[in-house]
C-alpha positions in Angstrom: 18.0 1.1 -3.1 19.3 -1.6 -0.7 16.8 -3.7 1.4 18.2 -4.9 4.8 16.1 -7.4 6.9 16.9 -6.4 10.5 19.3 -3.4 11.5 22.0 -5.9 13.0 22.8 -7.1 9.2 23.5 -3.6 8.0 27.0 -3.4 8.1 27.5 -7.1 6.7 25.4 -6.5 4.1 26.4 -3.2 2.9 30.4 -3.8 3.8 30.1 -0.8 6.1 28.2 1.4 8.4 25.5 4.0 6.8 27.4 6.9 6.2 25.8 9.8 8.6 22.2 8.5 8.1 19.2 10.6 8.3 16.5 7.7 9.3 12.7 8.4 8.9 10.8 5.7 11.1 7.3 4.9 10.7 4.8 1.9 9.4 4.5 3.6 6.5 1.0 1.6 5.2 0.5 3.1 1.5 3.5 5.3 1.2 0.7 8.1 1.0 1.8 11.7 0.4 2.3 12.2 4.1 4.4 9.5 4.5 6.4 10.9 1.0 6.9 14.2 2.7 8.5 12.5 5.4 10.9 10.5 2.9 11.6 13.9 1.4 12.2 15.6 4.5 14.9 12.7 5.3 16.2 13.2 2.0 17.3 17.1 2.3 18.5 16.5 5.7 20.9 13.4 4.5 21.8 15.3 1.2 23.1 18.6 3.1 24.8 16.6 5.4 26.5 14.5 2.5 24.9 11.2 4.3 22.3 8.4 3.3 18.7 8.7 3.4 17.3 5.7 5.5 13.5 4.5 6.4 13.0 2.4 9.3 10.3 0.6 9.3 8.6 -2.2 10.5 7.2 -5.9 9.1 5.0 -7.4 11.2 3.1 -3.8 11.5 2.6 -3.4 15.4 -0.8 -4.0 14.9 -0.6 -7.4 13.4 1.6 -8.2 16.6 -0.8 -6.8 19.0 -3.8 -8.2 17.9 -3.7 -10.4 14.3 -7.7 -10.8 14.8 -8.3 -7.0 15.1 -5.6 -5.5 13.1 -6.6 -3.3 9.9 -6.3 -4.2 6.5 -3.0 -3.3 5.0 -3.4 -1.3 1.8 0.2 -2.7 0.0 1.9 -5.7 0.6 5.9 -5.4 1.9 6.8 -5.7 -1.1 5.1 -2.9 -3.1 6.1 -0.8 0.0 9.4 -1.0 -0.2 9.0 0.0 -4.3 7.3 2.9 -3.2 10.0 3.7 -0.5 12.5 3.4 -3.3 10.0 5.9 -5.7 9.7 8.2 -2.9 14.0 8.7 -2.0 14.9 6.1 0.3 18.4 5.3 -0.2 18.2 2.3 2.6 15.3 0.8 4.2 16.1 -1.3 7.0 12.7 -3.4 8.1 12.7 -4.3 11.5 11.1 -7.4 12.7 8.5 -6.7 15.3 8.8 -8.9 18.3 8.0 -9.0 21.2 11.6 -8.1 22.3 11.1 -5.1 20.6 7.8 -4.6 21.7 8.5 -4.0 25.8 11.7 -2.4 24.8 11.2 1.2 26.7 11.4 4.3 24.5 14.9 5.2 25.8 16.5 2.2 24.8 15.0 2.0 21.8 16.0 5.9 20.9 20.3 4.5 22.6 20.6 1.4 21.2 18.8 0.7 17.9 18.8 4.5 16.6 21.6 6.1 18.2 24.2 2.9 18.6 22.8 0.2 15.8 21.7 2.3 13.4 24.2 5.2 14.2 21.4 7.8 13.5 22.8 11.4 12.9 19.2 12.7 12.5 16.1 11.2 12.9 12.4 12.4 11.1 8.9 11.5 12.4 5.5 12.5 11.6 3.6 14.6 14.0 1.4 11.6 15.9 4.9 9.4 16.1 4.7 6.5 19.2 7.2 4.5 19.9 8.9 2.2 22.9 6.8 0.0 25.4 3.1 1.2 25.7 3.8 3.7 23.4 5.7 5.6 26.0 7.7 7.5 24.0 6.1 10.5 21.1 8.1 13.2 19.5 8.1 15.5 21.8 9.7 12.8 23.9 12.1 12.4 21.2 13.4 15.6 20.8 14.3 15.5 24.5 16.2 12.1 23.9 17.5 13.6 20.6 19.3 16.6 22.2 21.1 14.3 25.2 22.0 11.9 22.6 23.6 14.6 20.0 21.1 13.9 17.3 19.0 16.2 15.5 14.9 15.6 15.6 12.4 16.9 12.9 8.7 16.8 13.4 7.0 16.8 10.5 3.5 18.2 10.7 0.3 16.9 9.0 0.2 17.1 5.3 -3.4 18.3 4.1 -5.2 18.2 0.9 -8.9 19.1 0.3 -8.7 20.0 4.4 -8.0 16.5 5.3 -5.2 14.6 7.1 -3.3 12.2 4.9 -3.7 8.7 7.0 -3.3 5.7 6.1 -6.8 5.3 8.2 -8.6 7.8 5.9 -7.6 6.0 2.9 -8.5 2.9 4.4 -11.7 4.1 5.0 -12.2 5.6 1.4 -11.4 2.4 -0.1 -13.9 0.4 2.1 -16.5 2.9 0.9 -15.7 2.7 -2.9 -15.0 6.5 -2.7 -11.4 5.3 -4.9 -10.9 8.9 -6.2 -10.5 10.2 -2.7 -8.0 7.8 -1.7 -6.2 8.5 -4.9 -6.5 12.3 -3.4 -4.6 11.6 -0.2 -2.1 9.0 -2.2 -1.1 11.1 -4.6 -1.7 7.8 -7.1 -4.1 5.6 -7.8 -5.4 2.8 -5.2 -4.5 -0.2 -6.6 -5.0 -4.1 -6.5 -2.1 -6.1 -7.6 -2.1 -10.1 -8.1 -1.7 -13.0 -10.0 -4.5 -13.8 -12.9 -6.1 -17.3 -12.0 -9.1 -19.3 -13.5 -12.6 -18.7 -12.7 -15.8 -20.5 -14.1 -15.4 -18.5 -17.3 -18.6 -17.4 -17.1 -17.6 -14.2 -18.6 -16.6 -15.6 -21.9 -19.8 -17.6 -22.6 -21.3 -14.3 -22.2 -19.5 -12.6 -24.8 -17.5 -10.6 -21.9 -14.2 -12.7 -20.7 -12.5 -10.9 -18.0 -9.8 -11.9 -16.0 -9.9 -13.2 -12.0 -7.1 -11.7 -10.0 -6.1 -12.9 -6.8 -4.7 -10.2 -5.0 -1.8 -9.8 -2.9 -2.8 -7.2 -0.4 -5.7 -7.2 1.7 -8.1 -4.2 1.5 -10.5 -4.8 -1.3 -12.6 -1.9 -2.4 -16.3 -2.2 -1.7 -18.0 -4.7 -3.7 -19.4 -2.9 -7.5 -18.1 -1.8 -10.4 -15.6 0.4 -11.3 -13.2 1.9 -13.8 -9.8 1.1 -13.8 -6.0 1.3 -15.4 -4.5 -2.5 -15.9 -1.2 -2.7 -16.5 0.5 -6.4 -17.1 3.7 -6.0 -14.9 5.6 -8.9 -16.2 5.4 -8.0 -19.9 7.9 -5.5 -21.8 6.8 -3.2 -21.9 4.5 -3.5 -19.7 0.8 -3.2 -20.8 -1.2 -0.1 -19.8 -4.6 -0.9 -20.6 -8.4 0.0 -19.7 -10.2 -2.0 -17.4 -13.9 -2.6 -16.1 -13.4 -4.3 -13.1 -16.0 -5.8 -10.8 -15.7 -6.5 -7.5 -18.3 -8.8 -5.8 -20.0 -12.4 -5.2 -21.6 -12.5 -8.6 -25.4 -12.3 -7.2 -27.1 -12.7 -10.6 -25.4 -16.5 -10.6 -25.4 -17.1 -6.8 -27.9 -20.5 -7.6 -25.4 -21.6 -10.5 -22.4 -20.9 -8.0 -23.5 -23.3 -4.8 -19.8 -25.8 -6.2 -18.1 -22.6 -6.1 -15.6 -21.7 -3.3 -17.5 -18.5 -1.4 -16.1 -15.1 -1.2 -15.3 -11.7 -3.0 -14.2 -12.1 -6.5 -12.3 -9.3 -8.4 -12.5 -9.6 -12.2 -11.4 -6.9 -14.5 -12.5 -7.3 -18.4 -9.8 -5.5 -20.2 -11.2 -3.3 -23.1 -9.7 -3.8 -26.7 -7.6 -7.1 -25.0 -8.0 -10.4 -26.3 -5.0 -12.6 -24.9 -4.4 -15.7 -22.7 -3.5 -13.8 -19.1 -3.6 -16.7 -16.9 -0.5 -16.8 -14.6 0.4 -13.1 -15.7 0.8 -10.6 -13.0 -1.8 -7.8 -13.5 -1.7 -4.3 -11.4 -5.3 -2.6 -11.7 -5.1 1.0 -10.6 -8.7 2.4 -9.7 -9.6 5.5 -11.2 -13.2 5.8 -10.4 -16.5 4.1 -9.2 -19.4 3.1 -12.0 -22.3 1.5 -10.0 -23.4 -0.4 -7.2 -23.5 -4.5 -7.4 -26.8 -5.5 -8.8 -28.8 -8.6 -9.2 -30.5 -8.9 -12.7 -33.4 -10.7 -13.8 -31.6 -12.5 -16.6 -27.9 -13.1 -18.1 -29.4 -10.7 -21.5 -29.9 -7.6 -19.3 -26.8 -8.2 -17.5 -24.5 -8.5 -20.4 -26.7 -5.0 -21.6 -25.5 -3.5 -18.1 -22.3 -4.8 -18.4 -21.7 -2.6 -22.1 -22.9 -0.2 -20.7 -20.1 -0.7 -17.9 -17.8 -0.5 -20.8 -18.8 2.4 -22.4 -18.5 4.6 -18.9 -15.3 3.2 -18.6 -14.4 4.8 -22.1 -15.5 8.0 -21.4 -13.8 7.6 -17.7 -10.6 6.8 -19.6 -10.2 8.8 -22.7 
């Protein structure tokens, strides 16, 4: 899949113009199935037509532009988006800067010049609640009107459903923030997932008997702070390490006195089960399967290291 930062270096850096492109545009937070059935959509559209299947999307997301302080957290990074573009069909993915030239362009223009003329767009494929162009003037209905002046075909693709739900990248976000992981697994269609670089912590956990390690995470949802079982799979080994995890997501409350020289905030360590290796500096993806318990303060280290086998043993059975 080729990566192009900003549709005016597309023919430089491919050596020529995308060859009758169908172009899905969206955010595309998550790459969730509704998103993938967009990509597919593209992809049968492009393939019948013997062209390329393109995604258009966006980096900063509009809402970051708009207002930074208010803006949702993202549930991938750029980076693992564009992997997941790649997973789902995209032959292209041109990522747009957002700016604010962009941003008080009027939906015409942006429909003439950047899909029709830039991008040369023989068919374009947006979700059902598309907005586009200054004040989100512009919807799909609106661009099926521009569509058919222009000579370009429009598909609107409807809301995908599972379990009577709407897949959003809203819903997920809210599923995550409630530790309800298996539902926005559901309306993935894969695991939520934390990915990040292993880092020191107080090693606490391996005077206890239970060393884990400390991610630091990449993106920025977190799940809500507890325990849960999870899939960890060391992405720069080969190859690469699929392994069960107990992962705990919190401030450590038990310790909170001990903790008063340690830097504040939500820590995410995952003790990897049948795993005794140095991981510092490795890049570890943890993919959340399902939630164990709540975070507790306990009376004494003893009967949290007795919760904490027991955390082990659920994750077992969780992960057969």
């Amino acid at each position: 899949m080729h990566v192009i930062r900003g549709r005016q270096r597309v023919t430089s850096e491919l050596g020529r113009p995308l060859r009758a492109p169908a172009i899905a545009i969206g955010n595309f937070d998550g790459v969730h199935r509704g998103h993938q059935a967009l990509v597919d959509a593209t992809s049968r559209l492009a393939h019948a037509a013997g062209g390329e299947t393109v995604v258009l999307t966006f980096d900063p997301h509009p809402a970051r532009f708009f207002a930074p302080a208010l803006a949702p957290p993202m549930l991938v990074t750029l980076e693992r988006r564009l992997e997941l573009l790649a997973d789902a069909g995209a032959d292209v993915v041109v990522v747009e800067p957002f700016t604010a030239e962009l941003a008080t362009l009027p939906a015409e223009r942006f429909v003439a010049e950047i899909l029709r003329a830039d991008l040369g767009a023989h068919h374009l494929v947006v979700g059902w609640d598309f907005t586009f162009g200054a004040g989100r003037q512009g919807n799909a209905t609106m661009l099926t009107s521009e569509g058919a002046r222009l000579h370009l075909g429009v598909s609107i693709v409807l809301p995908v459903m599972v379990a009577g739900l709407v897949c959003s990248s809203t819903k997920i976000r809210e599923f995550v923030l409630e530790g309800r992981v298996e539902g926005a697994a559901m309306l993935l269609g894969r695991p939520f997932e934390l990915t990040g670089r292993v880092v020191r912590g107080v090693q606490r956990g391996r005077t206890l008997g239970v060393p884990t390690a400390n991610l630091h995470p990449e993106a920025d949802l977190l799940p809500k702070p507890g325990v849960y079982a999870a899939w960890a799979r060391r992405l720069d080994a080969s190859p690469t390490l699929r392994l069960r995890a107990a992962v705990s997501i919190g401030t450590n409350p038990t310790f909170a006195a001990e903790d008063q020289d340690v830097p504040s905030g939500v820590i995410v360590e995952a003790h990897l089960l049948d795993f005794d290796d140095d991981l510092y500096g490795a890049r570890l993806r943890l993919e959340f399967v399902g939630r164990l318990r709540d975070q507790r303060t306990f009376p004494s280290a003893d009967e949290l290291v007795a919760e904490i086998r027991r955390d082990l043993s659920r994750t077992r059975e969780l992960l057969p």
